[in-house]
C-alpha positions as CSV (number, residue, x, y, z in Angstrom):
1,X,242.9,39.8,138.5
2,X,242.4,36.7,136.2
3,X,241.3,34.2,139.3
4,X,238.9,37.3,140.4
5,X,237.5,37.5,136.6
6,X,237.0,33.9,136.3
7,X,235.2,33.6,140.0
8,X,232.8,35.7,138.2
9,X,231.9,34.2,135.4
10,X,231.8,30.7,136.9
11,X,229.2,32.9,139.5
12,X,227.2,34.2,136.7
13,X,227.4,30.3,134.9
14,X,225.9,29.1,138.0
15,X,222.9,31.7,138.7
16,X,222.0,31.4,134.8
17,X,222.0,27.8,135.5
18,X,219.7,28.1,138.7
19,X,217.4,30.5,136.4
20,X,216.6,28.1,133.3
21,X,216.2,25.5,135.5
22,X,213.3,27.1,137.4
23,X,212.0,28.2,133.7
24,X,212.1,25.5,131.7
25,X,209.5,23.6,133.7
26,X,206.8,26.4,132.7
27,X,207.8,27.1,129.1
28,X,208.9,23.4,127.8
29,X,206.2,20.7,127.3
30,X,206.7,17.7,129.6
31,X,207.0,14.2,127.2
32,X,203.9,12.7,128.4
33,X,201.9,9.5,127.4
34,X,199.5,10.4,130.2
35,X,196.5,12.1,129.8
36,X,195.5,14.7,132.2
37,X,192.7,17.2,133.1
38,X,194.5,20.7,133.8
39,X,192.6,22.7,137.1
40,X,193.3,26.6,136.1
41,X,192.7,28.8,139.1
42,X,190.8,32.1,138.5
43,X,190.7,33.3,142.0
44,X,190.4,37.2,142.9
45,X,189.4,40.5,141.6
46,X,188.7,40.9,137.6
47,X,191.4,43.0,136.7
48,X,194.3,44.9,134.2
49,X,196.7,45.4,137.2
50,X,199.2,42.9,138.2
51,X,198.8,44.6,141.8
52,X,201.2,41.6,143.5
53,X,201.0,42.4,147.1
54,X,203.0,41.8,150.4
55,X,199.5,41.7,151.9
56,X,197.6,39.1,149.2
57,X,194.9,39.2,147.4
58,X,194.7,37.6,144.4
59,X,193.5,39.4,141.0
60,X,192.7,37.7,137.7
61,X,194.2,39.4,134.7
62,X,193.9,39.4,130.6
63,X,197.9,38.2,130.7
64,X,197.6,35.8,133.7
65,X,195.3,33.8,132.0
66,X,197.1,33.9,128.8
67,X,199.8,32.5,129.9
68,X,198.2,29.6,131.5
69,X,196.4,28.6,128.7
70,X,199.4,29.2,126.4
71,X,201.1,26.2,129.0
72,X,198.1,24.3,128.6
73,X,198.1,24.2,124.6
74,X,201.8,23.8,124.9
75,X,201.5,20.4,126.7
76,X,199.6,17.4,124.4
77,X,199.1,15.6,127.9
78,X,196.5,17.6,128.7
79,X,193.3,16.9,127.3
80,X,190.5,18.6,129.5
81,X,190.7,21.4,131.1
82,X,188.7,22.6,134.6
83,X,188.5,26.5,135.4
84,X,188.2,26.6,138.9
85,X,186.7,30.0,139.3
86,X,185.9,31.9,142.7
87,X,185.9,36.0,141.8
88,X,182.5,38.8,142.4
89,X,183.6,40.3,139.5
90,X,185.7,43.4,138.0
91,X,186.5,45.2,135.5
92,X,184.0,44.8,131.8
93,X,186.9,45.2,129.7
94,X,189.0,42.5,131.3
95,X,186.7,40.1,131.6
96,X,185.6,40.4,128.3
97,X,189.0,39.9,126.8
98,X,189.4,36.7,129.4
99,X,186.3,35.2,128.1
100,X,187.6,35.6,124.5
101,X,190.7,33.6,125.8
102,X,189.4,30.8,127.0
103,X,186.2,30.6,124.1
104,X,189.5,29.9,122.4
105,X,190.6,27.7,124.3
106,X,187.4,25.8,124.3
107,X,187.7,25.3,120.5
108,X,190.6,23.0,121.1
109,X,190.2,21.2,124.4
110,X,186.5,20.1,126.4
111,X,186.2,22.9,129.1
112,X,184.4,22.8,132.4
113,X,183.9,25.8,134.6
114,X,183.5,24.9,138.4
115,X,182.5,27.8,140.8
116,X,183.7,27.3,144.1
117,X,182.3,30.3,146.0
118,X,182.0,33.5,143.9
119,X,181.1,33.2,140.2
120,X,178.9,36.6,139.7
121,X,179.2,39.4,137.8
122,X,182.6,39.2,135.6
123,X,183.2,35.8,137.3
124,X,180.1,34.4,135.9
125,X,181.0,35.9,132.8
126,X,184.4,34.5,132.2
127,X,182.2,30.9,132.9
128,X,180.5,31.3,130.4
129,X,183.4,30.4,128.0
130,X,182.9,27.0,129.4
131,X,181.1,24.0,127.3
132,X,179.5,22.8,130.7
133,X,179.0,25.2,134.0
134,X,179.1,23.5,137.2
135,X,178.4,25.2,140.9
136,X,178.8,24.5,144.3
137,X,175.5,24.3,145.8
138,X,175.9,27.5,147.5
139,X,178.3,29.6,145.3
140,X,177.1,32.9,144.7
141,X,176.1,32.6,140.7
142,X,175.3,35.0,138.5
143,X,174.4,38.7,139.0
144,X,174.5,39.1,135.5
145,X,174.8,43.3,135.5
146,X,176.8,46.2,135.9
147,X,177.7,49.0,138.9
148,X,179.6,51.9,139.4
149,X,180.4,53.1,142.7
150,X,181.5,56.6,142.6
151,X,182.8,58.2,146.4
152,X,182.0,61.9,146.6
153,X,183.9,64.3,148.8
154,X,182.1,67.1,148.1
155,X,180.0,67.5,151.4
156,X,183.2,66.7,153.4
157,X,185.2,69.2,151.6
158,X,183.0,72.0,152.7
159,X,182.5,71.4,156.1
160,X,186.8,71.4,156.5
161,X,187.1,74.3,153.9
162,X,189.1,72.6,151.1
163,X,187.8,74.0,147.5
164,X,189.5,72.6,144.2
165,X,189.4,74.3,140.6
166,X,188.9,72.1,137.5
167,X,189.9,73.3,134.1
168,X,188.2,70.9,131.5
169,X,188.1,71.5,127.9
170,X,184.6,69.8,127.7
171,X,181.6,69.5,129.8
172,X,181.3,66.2,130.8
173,X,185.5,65.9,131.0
174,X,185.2,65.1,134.6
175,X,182.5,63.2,135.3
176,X,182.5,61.9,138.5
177,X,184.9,64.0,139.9
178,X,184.9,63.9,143.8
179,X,185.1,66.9,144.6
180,X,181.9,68.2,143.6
181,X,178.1,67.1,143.5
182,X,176.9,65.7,140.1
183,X,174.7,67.1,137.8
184,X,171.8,65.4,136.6
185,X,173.1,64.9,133.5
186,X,176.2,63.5,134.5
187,X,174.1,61.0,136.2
188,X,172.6,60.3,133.2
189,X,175.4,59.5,131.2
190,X,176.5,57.2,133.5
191,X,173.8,55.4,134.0
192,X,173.7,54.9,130.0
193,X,177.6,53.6,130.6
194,X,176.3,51.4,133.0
195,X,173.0,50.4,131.1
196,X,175.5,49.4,127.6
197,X,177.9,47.1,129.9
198,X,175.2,45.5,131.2
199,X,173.5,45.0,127.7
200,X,176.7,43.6,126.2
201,X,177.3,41.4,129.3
202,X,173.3,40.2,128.8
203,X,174.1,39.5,125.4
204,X,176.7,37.0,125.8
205,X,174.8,35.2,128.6
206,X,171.7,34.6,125.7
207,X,173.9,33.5,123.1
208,X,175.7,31.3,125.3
209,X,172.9,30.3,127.8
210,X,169.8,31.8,126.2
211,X,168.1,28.2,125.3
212,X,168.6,26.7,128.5
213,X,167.7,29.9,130.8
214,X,164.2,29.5,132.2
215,X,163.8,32.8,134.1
216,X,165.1,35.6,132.0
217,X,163.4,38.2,133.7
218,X,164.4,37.2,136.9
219,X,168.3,36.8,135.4
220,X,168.7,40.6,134.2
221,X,167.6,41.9,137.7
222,X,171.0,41.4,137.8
223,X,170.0,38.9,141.3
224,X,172.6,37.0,142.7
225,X,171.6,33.2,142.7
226,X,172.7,30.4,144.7
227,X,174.3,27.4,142.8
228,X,171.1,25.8,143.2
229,X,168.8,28.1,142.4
230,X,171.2,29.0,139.6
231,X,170.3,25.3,138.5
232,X,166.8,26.3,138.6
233,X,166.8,29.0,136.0
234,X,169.4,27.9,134.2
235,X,172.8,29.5,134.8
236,X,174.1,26.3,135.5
237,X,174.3,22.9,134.0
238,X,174.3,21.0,137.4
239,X,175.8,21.7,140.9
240,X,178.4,19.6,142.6
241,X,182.2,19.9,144.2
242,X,185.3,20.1,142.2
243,X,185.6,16.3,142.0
244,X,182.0,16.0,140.1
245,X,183.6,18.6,138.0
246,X,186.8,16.4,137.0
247,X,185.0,13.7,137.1
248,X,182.8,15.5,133.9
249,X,185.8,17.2,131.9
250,X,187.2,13.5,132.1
251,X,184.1,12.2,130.3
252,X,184.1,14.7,127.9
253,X,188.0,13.9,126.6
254,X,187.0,10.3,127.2
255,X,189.4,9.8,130.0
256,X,189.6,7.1,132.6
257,X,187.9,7.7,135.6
258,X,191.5,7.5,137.5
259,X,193.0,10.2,134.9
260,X,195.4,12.6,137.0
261,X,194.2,16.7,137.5
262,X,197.1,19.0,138.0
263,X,196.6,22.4,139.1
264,X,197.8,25.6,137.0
265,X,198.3,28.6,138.7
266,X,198.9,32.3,137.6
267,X,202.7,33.4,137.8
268,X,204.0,33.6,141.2
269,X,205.7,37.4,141.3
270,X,209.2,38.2,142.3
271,X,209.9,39.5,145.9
272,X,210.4,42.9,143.5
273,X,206.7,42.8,142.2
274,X,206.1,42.2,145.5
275,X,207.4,44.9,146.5
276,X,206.5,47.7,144.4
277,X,203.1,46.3,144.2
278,X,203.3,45.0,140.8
279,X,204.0,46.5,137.3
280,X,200.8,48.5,137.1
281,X,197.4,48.5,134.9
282,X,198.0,48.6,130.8
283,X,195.8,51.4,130.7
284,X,198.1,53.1,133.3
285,X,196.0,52.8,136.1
286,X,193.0,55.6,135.6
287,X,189.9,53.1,134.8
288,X,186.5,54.5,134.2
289,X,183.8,53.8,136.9
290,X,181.3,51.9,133.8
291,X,183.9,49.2,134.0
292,X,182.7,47.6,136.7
293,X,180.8,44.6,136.2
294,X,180.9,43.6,140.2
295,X,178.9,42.3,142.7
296,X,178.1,44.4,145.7
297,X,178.0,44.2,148.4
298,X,182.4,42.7,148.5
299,X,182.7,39.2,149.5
300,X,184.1,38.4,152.7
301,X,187.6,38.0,151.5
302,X,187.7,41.3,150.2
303,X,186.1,44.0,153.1
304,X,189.5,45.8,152.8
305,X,188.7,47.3,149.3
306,X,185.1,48.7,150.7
307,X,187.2,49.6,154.1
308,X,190.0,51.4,151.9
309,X,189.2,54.7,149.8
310,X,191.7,54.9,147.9
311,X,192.4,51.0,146.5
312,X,188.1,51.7,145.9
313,X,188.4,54.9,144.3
314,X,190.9,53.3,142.0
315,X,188.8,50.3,141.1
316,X,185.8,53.0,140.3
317,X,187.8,55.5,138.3
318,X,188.1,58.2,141.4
């Protein structure tokens, strides 16, 4: 019993081990007389839900981003920072709270935004937490707006005989319910939800942007731009590759031009989150369509969502 008791421990010894030494690295600044420009990746759908997936597909959320900047202000080697940014877009309310992260952020350490392929909508609005925006010549920039995209069942329903009751204690409880045509004034409400996310999304681009932007009118068509013609009106400071990006964070900390870049990534989930698909949206996964600050129509990377009803009904609030 004693040799069986002490095989144990000296098992559970070792897998602690194994554990802190796969921690540490994240949590515990490195001692470092090098300075270094940190790349943070923001790559995927805007998000709440840390929807890990078999499958892929990444997703940018509030706590992802947190935690990388928390490693980056918990390391004095880095002194510049790069957010490599390549998402259409997502939810308002997430990608207002990232932007407040890394304006924070920006108060400590020079911050460069550099959008790869896909900065529009909430991507170009987490950017904007950047001191200098910088594009690839053809990234899709801006589409500074709001959607919703509701699916309605309602016609279907009828022709296979399916009827649903709703009990609501108000009328406009179920707004956008599937199962049933809108009214008109449901339509208007959301198209004032839609019309205020937009306004506030509009607002930060003039405070942040609003001197250099040389086609507002054009700009809140909510117009996608390429990186150079997001150049032209203003969106962006210059256009370039990632390189001409580092290159410009490094100036900014007064660097040397040979200054090492190292890449932080979100979290890697466990073959559990995996799994189960992740540990689900703070808000419990029911989000309101008026959310939606997205770009339409879905990147290539992304056809599944427009192809799946259900992973699109959930992004809309269905």
């Amino acid at each position: 019993m004693g040799s069986k008791r002490g095989l144990a421990i000296f098992l559970i010894v070792i897998a602690l081990g194994v554990a802190v030494s796969y921690a540490l690295p994240r949590f515990v600044p490195r001692i470092s007389l090098v300075k270094r420009v940190a790349l943070l990746e923001l790559s995927g759908v805007i998000t709440y839900s840390d929807t890990a997936s078999l499958l892929g597909g990444g997703e940018i959320t509030p706590s992802s981003v947190r935690e990388m900047v928390d490693e980056v202000k918990g390391d004095p080697s880095y002194a510049a920072v790069v957010l490599v940014i390549n998402s259409p877009g997502g939810s308002a309310a997430a990608s207002e709270e990232i932007y407040g992260i890394l304006r924070g952020l920006s108060q400590d350490l020079p911050v460069v935004a550099y959008i790869s392929e896909y900065g529009a909508s909430g991507g170009y609005y987490v950017a904007l937490a950047a001191d200098e925006i910088v594009a690839s010549p053809a990234a899709l920039t801006g589409s500074v707006g709001a959607a919703s995209i509701l699916l309605n069942y309602a016609g279907l329903a009828e022709k296979l005989g399916v009827k649903g009751e709703t009990f609501k204690s108000g009328e406009f409880k179920d707004v956008g319910n599937p199962w049933r045509e809108m009214t008109e004034e449901e339509r208007e409400l959301m198209q004032s939800l839609i019309d205020s996310s937009a306004e506030i999304f509009r607002q930060r681009v003039w405070e942040v942007r609003g001197s250099k932007i040389r086609d507002w009118e054009g700009v809140i068509t909510a117009r996608p731009y390429t990186g150079t013609q997001a150049l032209e009106v203003g969106l962006v400071d210059r256009v370039g590759a990632l390189d001409d990006a580092i290159d410009l964070a490094r100036q900014m900390a007064g660097l040397p031009e040979d200054a090492p870049a190292e890449w932080i990534r979100p979290p890697t989930p466990g073959l559990l989150d995996l799994l189960l698909g992740g540990a689900g949206s703070r808000t419990g996964g029911a989000r309101l369509s008026y959310e939606l600050l997205w770009m339409w129509p879905l990147p290539s990377g992304l056809e599944g969502l427009a192809a799946g009803p259900s992973r699109l009904a959930a992004l809309v609030g269905g």
